[in-house]
N, C-alpha and C positions, 0 to 999 in steps of 0.2 A: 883733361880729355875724358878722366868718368864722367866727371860731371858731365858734360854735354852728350855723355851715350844714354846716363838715364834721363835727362833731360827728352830724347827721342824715345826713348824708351814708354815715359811717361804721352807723351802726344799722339803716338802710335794706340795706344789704348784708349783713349779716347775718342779716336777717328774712330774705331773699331766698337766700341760699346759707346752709343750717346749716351746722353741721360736719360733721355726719354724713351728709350727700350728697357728700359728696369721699369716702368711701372705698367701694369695689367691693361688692357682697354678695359674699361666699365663692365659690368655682368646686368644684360636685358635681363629685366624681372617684370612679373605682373603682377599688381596690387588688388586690393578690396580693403572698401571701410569696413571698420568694426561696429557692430549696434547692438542697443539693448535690449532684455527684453525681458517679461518675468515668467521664469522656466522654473525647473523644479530639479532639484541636484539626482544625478544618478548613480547605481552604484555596479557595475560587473558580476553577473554569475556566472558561472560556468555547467552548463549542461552538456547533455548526450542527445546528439540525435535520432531521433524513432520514427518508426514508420506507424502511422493512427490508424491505420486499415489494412491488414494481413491477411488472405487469402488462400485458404488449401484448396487449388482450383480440381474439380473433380469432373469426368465424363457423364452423360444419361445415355449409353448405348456399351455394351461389352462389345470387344470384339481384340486382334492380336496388335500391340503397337508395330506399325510397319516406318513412323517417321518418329522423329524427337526432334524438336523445333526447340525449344527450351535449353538455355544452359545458364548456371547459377553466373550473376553480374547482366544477363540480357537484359537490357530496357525494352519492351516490348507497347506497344499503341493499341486501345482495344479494339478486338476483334481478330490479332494475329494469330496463326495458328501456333498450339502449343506444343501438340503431338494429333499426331493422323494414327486412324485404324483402320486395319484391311478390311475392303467392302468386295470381293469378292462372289462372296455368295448373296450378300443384298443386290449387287447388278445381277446376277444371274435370276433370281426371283423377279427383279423388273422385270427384264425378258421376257419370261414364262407371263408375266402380266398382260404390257404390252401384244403378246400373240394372243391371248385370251379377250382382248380390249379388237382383237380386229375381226375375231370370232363371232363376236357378241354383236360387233356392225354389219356383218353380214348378216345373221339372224335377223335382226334389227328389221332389215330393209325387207327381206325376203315378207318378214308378218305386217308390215307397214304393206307391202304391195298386195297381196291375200287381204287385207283390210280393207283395203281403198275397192277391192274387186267387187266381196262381199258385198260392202255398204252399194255400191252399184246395184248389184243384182237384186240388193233385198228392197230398193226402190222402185221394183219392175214386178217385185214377187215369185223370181227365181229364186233366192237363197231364205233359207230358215233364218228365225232370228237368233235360235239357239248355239246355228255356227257363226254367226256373226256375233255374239258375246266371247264364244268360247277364245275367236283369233282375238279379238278386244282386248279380254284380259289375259292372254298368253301374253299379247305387246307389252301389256303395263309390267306383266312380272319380270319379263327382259328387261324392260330401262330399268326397274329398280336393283337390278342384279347386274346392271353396266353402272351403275352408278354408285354400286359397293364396290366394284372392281376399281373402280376411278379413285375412290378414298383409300381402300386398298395400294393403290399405286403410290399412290401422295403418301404416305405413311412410310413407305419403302423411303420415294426422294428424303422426305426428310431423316429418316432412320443414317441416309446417306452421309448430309449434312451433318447431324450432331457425331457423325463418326470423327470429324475432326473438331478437338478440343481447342476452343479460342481463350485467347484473353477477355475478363470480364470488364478490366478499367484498363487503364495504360497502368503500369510500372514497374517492378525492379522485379526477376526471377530470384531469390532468395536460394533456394535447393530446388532441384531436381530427384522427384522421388520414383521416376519411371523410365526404363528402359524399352529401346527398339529388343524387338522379339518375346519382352510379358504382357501377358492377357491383363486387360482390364475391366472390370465390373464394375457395374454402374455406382457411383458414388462414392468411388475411388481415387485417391489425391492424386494426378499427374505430376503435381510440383506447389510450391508455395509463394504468392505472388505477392510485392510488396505495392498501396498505390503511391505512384510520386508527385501523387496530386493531393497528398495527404500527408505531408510530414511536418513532425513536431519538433522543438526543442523542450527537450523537459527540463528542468532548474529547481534544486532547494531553494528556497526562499525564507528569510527567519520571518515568525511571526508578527514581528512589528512593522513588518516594512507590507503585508498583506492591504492593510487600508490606503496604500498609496497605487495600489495595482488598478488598472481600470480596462474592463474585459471591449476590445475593439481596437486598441491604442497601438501604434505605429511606435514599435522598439526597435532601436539596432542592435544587428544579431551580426557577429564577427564569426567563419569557418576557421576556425586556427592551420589545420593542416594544407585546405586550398588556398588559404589565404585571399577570402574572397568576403566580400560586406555585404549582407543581404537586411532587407527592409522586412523585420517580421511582424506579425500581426496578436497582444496578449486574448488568451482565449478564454482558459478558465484555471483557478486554482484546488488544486483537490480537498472534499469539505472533509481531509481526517489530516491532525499533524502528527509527526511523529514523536512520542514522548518524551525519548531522549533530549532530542536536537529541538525539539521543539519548532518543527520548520516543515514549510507544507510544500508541496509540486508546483511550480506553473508551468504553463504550457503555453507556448508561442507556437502557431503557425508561420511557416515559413516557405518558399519558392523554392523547387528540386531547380537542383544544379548538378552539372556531369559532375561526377564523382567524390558526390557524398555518400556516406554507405550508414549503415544503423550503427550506434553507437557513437560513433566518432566524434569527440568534443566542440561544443559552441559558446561563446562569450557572446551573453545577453544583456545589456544595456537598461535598467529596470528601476523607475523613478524610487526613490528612498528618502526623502523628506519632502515636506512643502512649496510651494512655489517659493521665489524668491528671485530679487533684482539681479542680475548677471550679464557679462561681455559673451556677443555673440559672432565668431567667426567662423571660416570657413575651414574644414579640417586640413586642407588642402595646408595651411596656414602651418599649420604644426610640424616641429624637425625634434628627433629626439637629440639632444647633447649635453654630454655628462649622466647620460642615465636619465634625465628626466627632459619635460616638455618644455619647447621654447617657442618663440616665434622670430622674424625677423620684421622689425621697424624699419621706414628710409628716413633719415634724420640728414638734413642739407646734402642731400646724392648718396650718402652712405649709409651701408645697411648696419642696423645695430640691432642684437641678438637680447631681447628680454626673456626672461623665465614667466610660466606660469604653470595654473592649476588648475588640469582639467577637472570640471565640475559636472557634466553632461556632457552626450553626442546622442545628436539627433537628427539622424541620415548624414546629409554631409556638412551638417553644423556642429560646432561644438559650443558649448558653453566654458568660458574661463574667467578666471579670478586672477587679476594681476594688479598693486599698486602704481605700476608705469605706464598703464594701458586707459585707455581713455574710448569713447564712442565718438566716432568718425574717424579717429586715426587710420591709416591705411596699413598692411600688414603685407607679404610677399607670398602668395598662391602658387607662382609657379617661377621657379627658377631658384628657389629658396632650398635647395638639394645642394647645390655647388659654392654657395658663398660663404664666406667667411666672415666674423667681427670688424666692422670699421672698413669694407669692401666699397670699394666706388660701385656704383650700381647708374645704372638707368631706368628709369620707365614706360614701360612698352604696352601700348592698346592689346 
């Protein structure tokens, strides 16, 4: 009688688990061949981000700050206002202008018409010619005295204008060195501006690796903190090294991105020996495990996990070194996050 309870026992478990629900379906992956090419091995510095053009933006007109536009972290576009000063008493002088400017056209018209009479009369020989100079050049002194009034005016407008402080480029408000309610005199910091169209990675570099440098060249430049890959450009290396370390500056241009600030560290991708033959794939390709870099192979539907050594990366290629790895093999781009050693796998367009 046991026997035949585990005997049901047994069958029962089987209707209930088949065989073929213990194994996975396949994991879709996407491939790329590997190619060759002769690059030149790279090696990671680590620099500080800087700003290459810093700005103590200062006003050309005194007068009381009535606004502050400006606060340290503002990305600002140029031309933005920084801080405004009260024009108060500059409109008030327009004013008095303008009434002066409609003064000046009545006179205007009144010696324009005495003019036009004159000249009549002294056609006929009723008027002297001594009063027909005299209104003549009364006219000419008026228009040049409406037309000091005029530049007068225009000197006011713009006196208006430069009352508010703009941005000179686009970029980063650094500090704020002025408050709403203090007086500012011409040539006075409002604040210090960084541009963000201007920033550098700076990097030590040792001396020997300087003849490998070539000012134009497209290096990959890693943000650590954003965790973001940017495409930078080598600019120039500075011609003093330092005695110690015996190691000089470079400098990489590189694209503002929200929320890089000065300082804050960068890994720079920096050729350091000569060309050479090397496997060329896509970085996409690369999984870390065990601590170091692998890839994943599809060998008869299954994915097999080789090691290698990264040599270069250059944008979103890398150069590697592997005895298992061959050119045109195919390698796992995308899907290569979830699989495991020896995983059934499929291949998907």
């Amino acid at each position: 009688m046991n026997s035949l309870r585990f005997a049901a026992c047994v069958i029962g478990l089987i209707t209930l688990f088949p065989a073929n629900a213990q194994k996975p379906p396949p994991a879709k992956v996407v491939v790329a061949a590997i190619a060759q090419q002769e690059i030149a091995a790279t090696s990671r510095l680590v620099g500080v981000i800087d700003f290459d053009r810093v700005s103590n933006v200062s006003g050309e007109v005194s007068g009381l700050i009535t606004a502050q536009h400006a606060r340290e972290g503002l990305v600002v576009k140029a031309g933005d206002p920084l801080v405004t000063l009260n024009t108060d008493f500059i409109e008030k002088d327009m004013e008095i202008k303008r009434k002066q400017q409609g003064q000046f056209n009545a006179d205007l018209q009144k010696l324009a018409a005495t003019l036009k009479r004159l000249e009549s009369l002294l056609q006929k020989n009723s008027a002297s010619r001594q009063a027909y100079d005299e209104a003549l050049y009364d006219h000419r002194s008026l228009v040049k005295k409406r037309e000091i009034l005029d530049l007068e005016l225009e000197r006011l407008q713009l006196q208006v204008e430069k009352s508010t402080v703009r941005a000179p480029f686009d970029g980063i408000v650094l500090e704020k060195l002025k408050e709403i309610g203090e007086w500012l005199d011409p040539g006075t910091a409002v604040c210090t501006l960084a541009s963000s169209n201007d920033l550098v990675v700076k990097a030590a570099i040792s001396e020997n690796m300087v003849r490998y440098q070539r000012p134009g060249e497209s290096l990959a430049v890693n943000v650590n903190a954003l965790d973001i890959q940017l495409q930078g450009t080598a600019e120039t290396i500075s011609p003093v090294a330092r005695q110690r370390s015996k190691s000089a500056t470079l400098r990489v241009t590189v694209p503002y991105h929200p929320g890089m600030i000065r300082n804050m560290s960068a890994t720079v991708e920096v050729p350091s020996g000569e060309t050479r033959l090397m496997l060329l794939l896509p970085r996409d390709a690369l999984v870390r495990s065990g601590g170091a870099d692998s890839v994943y192979t599809v060998e008869e539907g299954k994915a097999k996990l080789v090691s290698v050594t990264v040599l270069t990366r250059r944008g979103d290629q890398a150069g590697v070194a592997s005895p298992s790895l061959k050119p045109g093999m195919k390698v796992v781009i995308d899907g290569n996050d979830r699989l495991r050693p020896d995983q059934a796998v499929v291949v998907v367009e």
